[in-house]
PQR file with spaces between the fields and no chain letter, atoms N, CA, C, O and H, PARSE charges and radii, in Angstrom:
ATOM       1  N    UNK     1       0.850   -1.171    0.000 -0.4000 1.5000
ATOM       2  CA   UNK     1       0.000    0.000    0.000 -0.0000 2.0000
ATOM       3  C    UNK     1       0.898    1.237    0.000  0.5500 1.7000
ATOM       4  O    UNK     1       1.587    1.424    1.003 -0.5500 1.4000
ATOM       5  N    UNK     2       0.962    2.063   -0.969 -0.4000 1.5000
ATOM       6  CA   UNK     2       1.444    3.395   -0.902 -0.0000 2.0000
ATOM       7  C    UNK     2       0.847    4.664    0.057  0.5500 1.7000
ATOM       8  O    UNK     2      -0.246    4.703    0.621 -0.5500 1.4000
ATOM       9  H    UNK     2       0.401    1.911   -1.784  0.4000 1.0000
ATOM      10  N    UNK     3       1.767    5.540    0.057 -0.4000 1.5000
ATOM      11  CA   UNK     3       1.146    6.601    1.030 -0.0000 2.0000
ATOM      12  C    UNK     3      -0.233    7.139    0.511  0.5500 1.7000
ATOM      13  O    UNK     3      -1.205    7.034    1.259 -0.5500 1.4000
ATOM      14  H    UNK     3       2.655    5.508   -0.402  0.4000 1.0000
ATOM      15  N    UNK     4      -0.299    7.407   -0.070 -0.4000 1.5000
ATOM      16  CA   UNK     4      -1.282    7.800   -0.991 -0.0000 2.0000
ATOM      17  C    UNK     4      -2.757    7.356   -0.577  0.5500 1.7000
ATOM      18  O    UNK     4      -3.664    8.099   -0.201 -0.5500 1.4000
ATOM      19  H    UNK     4       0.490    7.493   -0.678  0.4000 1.0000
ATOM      20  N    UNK     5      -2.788    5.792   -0.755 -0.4000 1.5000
ATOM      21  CA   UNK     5      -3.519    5.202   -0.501 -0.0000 2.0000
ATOM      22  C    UNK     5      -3.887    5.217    1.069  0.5500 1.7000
ATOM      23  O    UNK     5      -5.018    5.552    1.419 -0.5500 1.4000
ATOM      24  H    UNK     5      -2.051    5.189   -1.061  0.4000 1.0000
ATOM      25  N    UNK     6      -3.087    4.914    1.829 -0.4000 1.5000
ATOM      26  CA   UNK     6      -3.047    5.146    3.242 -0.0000 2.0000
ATOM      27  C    UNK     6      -3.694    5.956    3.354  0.5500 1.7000
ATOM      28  O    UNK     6      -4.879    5.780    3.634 -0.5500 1.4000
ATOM      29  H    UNK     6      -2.168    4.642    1.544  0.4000 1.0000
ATOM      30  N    UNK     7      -3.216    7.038    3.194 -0.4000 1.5000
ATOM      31  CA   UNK     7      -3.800    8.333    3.699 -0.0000 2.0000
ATOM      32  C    UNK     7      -5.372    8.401    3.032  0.5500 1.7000
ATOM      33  O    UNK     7      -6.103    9.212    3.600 -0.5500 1.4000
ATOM      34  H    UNK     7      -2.253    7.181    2.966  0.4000 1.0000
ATOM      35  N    UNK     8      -5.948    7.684    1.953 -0.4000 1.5000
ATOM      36  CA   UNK     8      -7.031    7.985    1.521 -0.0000 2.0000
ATOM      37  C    UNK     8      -7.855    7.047    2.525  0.5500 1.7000
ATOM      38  O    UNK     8      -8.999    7.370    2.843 -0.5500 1.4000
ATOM      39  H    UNK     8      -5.354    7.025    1.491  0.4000 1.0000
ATOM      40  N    UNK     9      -7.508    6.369    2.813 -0.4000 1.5000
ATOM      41  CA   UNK     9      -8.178    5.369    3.685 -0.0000 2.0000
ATOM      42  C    UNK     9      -8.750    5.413    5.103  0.5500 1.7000
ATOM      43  O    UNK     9      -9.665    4.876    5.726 -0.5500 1.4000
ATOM      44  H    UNK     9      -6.578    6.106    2.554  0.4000 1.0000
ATOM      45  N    UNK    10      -7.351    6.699    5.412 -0.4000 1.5000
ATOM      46  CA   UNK    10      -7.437    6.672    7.084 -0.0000 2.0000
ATOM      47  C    UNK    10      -8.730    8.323    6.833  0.5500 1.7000
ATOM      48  O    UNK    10      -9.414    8.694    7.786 -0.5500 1.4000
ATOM      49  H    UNK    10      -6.607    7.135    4.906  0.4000 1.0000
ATOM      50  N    UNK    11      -8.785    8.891    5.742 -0.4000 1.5000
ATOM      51  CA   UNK    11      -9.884    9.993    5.120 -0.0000 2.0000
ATOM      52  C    UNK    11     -11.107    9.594    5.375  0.5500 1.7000
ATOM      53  O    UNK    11     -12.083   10.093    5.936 -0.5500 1.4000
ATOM      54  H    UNK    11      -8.229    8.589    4.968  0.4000 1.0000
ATOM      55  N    UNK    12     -10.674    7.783    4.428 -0.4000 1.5000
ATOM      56  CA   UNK    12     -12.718    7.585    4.744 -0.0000 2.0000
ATOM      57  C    UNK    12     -13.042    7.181    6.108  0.5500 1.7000
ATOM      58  O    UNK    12     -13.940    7.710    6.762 -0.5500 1.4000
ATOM      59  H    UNK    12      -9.881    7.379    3.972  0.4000 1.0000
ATOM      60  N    UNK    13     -12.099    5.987    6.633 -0.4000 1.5000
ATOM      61  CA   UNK    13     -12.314    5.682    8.153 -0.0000 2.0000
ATOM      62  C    UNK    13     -12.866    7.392    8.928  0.5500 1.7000
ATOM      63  O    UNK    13     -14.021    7.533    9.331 -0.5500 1.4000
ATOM      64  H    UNK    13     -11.370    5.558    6.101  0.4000 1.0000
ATOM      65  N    UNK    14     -11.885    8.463    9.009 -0.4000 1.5000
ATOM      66  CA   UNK    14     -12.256    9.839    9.905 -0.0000 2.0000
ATOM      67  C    UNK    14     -13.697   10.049    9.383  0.5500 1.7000
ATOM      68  O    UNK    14     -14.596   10.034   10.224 -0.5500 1.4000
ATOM      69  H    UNK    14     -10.947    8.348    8.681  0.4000 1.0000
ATOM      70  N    UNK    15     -13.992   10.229    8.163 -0.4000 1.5000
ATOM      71  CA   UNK    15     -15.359   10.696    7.349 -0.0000 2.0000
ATOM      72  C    UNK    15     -16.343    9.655    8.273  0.5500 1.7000
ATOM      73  O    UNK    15     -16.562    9.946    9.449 -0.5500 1.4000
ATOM      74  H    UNK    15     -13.262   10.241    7.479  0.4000 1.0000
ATOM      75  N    UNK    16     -16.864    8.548    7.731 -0.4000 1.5000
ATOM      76  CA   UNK    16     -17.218    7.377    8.346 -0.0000 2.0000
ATOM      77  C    UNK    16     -17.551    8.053    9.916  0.5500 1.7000
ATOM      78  O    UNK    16     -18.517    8.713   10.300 -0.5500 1.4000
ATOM      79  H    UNK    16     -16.686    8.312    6.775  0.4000 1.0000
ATOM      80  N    UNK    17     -16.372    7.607   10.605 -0.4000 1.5000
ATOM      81  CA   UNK    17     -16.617    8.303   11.801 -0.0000 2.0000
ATOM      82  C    UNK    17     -17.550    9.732   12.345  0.5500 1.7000
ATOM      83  O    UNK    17     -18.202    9.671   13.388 -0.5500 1.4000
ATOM      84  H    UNK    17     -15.588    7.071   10.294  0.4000 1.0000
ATOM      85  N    UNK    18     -17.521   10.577   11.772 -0.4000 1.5000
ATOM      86  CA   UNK    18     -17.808   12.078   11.770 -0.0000 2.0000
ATOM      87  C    UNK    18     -18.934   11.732   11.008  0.5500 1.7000
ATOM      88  O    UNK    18     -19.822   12.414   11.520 -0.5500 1.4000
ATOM      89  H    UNK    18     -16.991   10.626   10.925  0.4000 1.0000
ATOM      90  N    UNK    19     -19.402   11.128   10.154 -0.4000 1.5000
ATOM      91  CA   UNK    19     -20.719   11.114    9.945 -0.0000 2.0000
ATOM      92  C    UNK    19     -21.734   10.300   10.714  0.5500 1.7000
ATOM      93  O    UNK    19     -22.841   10.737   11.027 -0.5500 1.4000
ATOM      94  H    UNK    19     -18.681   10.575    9.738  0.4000 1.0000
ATOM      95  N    UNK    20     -21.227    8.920   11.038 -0.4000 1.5000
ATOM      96  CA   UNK    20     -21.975    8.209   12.421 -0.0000 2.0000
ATOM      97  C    UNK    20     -22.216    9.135   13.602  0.5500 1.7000
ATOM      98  O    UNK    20     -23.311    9.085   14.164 -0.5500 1.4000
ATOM      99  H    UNK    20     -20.327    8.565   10.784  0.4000 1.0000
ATOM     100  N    UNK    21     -21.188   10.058   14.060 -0.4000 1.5000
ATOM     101  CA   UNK    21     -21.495   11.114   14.913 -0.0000 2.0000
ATOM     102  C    UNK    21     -22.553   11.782   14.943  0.5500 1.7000
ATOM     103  O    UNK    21     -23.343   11.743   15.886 -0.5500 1.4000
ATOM     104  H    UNK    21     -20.299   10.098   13.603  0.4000 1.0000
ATOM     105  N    UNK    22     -22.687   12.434   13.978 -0.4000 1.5000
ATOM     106  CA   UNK    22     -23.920   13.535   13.269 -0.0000 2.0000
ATOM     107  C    UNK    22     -25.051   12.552   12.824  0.5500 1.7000
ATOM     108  O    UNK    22     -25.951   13.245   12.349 -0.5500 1.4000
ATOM     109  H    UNK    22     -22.045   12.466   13.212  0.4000 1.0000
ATOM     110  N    UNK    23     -25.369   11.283   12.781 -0.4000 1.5000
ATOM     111  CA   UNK    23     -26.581   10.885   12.483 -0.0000 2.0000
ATOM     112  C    UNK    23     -26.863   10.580   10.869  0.5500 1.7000
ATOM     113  O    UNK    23     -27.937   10.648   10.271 -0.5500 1.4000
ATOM     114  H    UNK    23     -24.638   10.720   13.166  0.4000 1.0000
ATOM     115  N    UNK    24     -25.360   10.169   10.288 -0.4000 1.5000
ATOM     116  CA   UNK    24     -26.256   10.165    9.019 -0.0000 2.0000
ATOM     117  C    UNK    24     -25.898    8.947    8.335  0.5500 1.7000
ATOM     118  O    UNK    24     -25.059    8.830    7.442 -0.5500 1.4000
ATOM     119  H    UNK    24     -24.487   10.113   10.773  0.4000 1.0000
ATOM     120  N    UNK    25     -26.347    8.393    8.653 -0.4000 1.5000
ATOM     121  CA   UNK    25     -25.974    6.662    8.780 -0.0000 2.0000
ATOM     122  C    UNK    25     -26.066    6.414    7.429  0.5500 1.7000
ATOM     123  O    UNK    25     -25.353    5.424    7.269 -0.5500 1.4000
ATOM     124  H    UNK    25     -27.029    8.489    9.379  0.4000 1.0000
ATOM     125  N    UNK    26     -26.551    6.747    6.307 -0.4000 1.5000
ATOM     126  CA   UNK    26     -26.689    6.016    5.096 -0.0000 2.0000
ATOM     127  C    UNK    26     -25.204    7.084    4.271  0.5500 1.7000
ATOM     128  O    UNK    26     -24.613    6.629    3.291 -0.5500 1.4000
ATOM     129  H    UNK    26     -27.131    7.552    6.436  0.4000 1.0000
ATOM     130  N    UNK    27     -24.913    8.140    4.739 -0.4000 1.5000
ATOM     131  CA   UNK    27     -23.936    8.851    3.949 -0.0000 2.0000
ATOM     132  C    UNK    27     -22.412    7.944    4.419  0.5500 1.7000
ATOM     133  O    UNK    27     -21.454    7.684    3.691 -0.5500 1.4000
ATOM     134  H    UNK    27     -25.393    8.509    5.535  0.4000 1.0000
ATOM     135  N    UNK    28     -22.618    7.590    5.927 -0.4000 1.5000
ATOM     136  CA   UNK    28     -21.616    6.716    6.605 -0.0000 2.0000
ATOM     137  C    UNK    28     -21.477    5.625    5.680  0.5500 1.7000
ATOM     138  O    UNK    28     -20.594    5.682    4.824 -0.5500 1.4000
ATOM     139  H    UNK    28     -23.397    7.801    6.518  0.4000 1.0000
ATOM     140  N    UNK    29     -22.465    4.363    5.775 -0.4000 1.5000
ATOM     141  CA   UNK    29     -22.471    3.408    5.185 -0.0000 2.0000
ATOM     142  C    UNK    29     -22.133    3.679    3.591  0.5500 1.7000
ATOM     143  O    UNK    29     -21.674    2.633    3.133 -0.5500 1.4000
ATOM     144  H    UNK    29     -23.183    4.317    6.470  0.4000 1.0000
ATOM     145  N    UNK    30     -22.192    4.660    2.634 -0.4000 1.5000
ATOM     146  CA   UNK    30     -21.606    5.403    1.846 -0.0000 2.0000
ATOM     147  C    UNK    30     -20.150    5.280    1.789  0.5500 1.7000
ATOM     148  O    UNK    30     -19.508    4.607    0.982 -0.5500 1.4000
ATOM     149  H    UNK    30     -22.565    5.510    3.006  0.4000 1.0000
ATOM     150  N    UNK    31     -19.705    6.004    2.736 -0.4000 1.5000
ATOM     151  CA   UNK    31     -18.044    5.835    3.359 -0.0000 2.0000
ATOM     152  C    UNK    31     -17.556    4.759    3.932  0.5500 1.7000
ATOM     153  O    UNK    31     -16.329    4.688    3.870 -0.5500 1.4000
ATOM     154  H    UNK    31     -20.226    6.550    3.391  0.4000 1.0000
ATOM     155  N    UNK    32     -18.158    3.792    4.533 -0.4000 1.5000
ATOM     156  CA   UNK    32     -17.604    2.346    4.738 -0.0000 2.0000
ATOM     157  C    UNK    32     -17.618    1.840    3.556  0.5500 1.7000
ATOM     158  O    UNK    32     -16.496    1.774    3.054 -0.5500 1.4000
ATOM     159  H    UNK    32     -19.155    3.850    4.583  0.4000 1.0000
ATOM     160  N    UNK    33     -18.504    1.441    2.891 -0.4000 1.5000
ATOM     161  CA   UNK    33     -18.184    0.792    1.719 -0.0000 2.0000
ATOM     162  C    UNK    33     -16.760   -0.042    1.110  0.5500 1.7000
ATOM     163  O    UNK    33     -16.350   -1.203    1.125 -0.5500 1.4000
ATOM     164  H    UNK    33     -19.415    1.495    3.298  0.4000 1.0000
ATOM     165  N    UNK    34     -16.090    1.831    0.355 -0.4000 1.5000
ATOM     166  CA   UNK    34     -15.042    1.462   -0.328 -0.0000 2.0000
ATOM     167  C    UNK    34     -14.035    1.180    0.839  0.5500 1.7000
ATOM     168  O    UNK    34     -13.109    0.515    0.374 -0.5500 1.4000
ATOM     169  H    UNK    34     -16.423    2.774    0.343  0.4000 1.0000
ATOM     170  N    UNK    35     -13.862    1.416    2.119 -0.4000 1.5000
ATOM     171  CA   UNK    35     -13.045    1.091    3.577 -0.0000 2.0000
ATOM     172  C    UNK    35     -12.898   -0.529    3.295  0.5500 1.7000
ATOM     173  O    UNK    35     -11.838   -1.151    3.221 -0.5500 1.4000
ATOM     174  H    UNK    35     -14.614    1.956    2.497  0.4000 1.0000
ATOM     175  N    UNK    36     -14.212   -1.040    3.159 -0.4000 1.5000
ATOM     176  CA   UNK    36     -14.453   -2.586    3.547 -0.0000 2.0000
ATOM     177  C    UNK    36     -13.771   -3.404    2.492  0.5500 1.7000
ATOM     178  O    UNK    36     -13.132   -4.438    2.690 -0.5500 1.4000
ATOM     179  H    UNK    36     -15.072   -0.535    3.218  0.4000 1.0000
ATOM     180  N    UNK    37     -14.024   -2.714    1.163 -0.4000 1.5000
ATOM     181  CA   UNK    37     -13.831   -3.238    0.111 -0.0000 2.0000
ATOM     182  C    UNK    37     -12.038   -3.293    0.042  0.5500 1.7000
ATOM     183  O    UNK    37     -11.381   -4.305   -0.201 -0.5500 1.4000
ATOM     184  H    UNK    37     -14.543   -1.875    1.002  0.4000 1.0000
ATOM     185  N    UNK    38     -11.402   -1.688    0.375 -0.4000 1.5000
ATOM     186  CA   UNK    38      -9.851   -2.082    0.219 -0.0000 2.0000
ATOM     187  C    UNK    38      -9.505   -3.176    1.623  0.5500 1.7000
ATOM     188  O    UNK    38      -8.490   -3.871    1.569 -0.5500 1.4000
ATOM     189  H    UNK    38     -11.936   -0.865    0.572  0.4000 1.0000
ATOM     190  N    UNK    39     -10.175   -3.230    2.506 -0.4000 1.5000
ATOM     191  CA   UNK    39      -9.845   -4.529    3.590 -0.0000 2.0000
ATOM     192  C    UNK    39      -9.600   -5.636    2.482  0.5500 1.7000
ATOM     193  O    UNK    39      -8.498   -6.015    2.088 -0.5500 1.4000
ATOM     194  H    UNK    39     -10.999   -2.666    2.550  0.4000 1.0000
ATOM     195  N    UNK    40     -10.558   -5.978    2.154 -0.4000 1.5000
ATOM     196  CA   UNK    40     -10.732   -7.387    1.132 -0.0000 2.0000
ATOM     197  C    UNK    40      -9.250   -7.188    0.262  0.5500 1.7000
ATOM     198  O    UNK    40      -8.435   -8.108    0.327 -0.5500 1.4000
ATOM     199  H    UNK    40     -11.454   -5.669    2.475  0.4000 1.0000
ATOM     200  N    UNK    41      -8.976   -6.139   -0.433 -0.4000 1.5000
ATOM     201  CA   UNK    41      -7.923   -6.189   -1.186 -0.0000 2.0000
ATOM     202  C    UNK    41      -6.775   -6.644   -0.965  0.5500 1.7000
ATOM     203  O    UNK    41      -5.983   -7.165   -1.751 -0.5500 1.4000
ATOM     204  H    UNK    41      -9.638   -5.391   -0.485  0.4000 1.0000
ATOM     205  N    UNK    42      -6.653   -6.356    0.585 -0.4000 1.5000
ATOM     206  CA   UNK    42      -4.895   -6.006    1.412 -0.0000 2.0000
ATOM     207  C    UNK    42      -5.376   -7.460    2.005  0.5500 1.7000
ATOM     208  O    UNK    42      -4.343   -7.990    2.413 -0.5500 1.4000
ATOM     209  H    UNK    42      -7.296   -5.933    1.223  0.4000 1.0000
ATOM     210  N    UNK    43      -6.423   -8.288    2.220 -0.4000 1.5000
ATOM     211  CA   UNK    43      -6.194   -8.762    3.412 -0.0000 2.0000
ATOM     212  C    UNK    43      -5.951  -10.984    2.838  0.5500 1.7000
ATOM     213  O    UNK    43      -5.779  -11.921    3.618 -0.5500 1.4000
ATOM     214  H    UNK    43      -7.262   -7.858    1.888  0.4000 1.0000
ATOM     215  N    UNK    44      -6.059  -11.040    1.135 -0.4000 1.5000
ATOM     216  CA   UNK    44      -5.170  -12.238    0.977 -0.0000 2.0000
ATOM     217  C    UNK    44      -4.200  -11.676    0.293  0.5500 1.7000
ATOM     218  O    UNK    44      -4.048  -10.534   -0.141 -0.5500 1.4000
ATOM     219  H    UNK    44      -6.199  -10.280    0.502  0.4000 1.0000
ATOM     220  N    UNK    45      -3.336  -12.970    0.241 -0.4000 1.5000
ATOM     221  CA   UNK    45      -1.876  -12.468   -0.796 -0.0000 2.0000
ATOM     222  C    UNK    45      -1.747  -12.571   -2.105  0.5500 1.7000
ATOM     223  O    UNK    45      -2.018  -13.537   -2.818 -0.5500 1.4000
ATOM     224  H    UNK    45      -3.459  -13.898    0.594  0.4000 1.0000
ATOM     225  N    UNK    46      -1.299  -11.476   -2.411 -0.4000 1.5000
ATOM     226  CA   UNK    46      -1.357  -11.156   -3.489 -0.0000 2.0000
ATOM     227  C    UNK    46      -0.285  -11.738   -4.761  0.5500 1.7000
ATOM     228  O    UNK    46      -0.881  -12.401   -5.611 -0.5500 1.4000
ATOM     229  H    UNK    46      -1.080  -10.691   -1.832  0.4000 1.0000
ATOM     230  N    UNK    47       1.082  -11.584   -4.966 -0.4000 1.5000
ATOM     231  CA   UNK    47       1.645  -12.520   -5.713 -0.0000 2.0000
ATOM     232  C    UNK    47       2.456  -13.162   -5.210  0.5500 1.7000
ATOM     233  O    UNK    47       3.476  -12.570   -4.858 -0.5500 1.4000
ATOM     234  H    UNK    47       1.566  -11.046   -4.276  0.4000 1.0000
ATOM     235  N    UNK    48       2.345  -14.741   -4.944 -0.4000 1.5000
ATOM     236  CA   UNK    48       2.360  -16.004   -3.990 -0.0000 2.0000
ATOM     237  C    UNK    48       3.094  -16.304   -5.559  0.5500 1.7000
ATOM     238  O    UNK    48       2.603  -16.038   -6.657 -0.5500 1.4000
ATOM     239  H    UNK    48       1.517  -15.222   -5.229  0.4000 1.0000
ATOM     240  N    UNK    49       4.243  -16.857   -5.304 -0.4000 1.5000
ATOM     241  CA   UNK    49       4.801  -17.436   -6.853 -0.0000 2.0000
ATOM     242  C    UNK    49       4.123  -19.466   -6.339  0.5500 1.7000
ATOM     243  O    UNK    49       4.257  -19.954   -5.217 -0.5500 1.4000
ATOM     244  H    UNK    49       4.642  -17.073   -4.413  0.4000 1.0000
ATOM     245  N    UNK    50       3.584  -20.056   -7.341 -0.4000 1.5000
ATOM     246  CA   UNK    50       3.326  -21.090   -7.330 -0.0000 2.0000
ATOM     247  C    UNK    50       4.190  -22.459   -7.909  0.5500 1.7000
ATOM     248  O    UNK    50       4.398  -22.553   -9.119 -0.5500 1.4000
ATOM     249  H    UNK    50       3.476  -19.660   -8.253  0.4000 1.0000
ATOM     250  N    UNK    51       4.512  -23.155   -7.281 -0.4000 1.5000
ATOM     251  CA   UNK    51       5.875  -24.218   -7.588 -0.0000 2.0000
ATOM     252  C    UNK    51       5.283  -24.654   -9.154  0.5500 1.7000
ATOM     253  O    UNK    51       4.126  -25.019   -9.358 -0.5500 1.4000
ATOM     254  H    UNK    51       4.342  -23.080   -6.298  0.4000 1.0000
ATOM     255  N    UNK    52       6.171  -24.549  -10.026 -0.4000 1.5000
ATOM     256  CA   UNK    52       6.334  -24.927  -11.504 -0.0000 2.0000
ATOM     257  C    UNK    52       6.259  -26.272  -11.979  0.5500 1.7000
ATOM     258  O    UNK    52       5.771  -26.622  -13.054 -0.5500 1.4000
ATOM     259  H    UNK    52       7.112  -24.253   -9.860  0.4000 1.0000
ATOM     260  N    UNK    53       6.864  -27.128  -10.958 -0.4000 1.5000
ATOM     261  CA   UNK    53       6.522  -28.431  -10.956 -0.0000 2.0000
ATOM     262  C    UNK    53       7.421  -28.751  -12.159  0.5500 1.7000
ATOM     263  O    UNK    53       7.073  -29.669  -12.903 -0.5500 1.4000
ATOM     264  H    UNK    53       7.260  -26.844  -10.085  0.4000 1.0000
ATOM     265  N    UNK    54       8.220  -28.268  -12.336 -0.4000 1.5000
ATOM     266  CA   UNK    54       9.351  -28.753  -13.376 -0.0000 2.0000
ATOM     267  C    UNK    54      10.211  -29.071  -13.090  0.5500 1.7000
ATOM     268  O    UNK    54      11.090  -28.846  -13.923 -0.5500 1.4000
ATOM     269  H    UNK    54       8.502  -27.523  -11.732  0.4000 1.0000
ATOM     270  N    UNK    55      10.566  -29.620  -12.118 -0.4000 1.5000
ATOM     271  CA   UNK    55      12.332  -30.656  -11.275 -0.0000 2.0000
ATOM     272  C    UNK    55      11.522  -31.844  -10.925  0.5500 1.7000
ATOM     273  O    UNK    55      10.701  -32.060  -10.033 -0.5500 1.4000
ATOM     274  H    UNK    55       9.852  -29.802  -11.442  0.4000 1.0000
ATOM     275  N    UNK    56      11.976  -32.515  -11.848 -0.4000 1.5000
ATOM     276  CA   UNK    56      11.217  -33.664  -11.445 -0.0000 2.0000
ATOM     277  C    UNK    56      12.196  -35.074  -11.688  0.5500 1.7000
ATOM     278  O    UNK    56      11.754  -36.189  -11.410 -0.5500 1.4000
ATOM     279  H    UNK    56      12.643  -32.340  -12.572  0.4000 1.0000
């Protein structure tokens, strides 16, 4: 994950937050969304080299 990204992330998490505060639960759930979705991204591995099976 680049800074970039980080930082856009820890944006929606604060947003998210600050809108559950104020009551506006569907603009929140709005802002969780794409949160949940980069979880899913980061959270299997990504290039796993797979044995070639060619020494045989």
């Amino acid at each position: 994950m680049s800074n970039t990204e980080g930082l856009a992330y820890v944006a929606l998490f604060i947003l998210a937050i600050a809108l559950l505060l104020t009551s506006h639960l569907i603009l929140a759930t709005v802002a969780i969304v794409p949160y949940v979705l980069a979880s899913f991204k980061y959270s299997f591995p990504q290039n796993v080299k797979k044995p070639s099976g060619g020494n045989r």
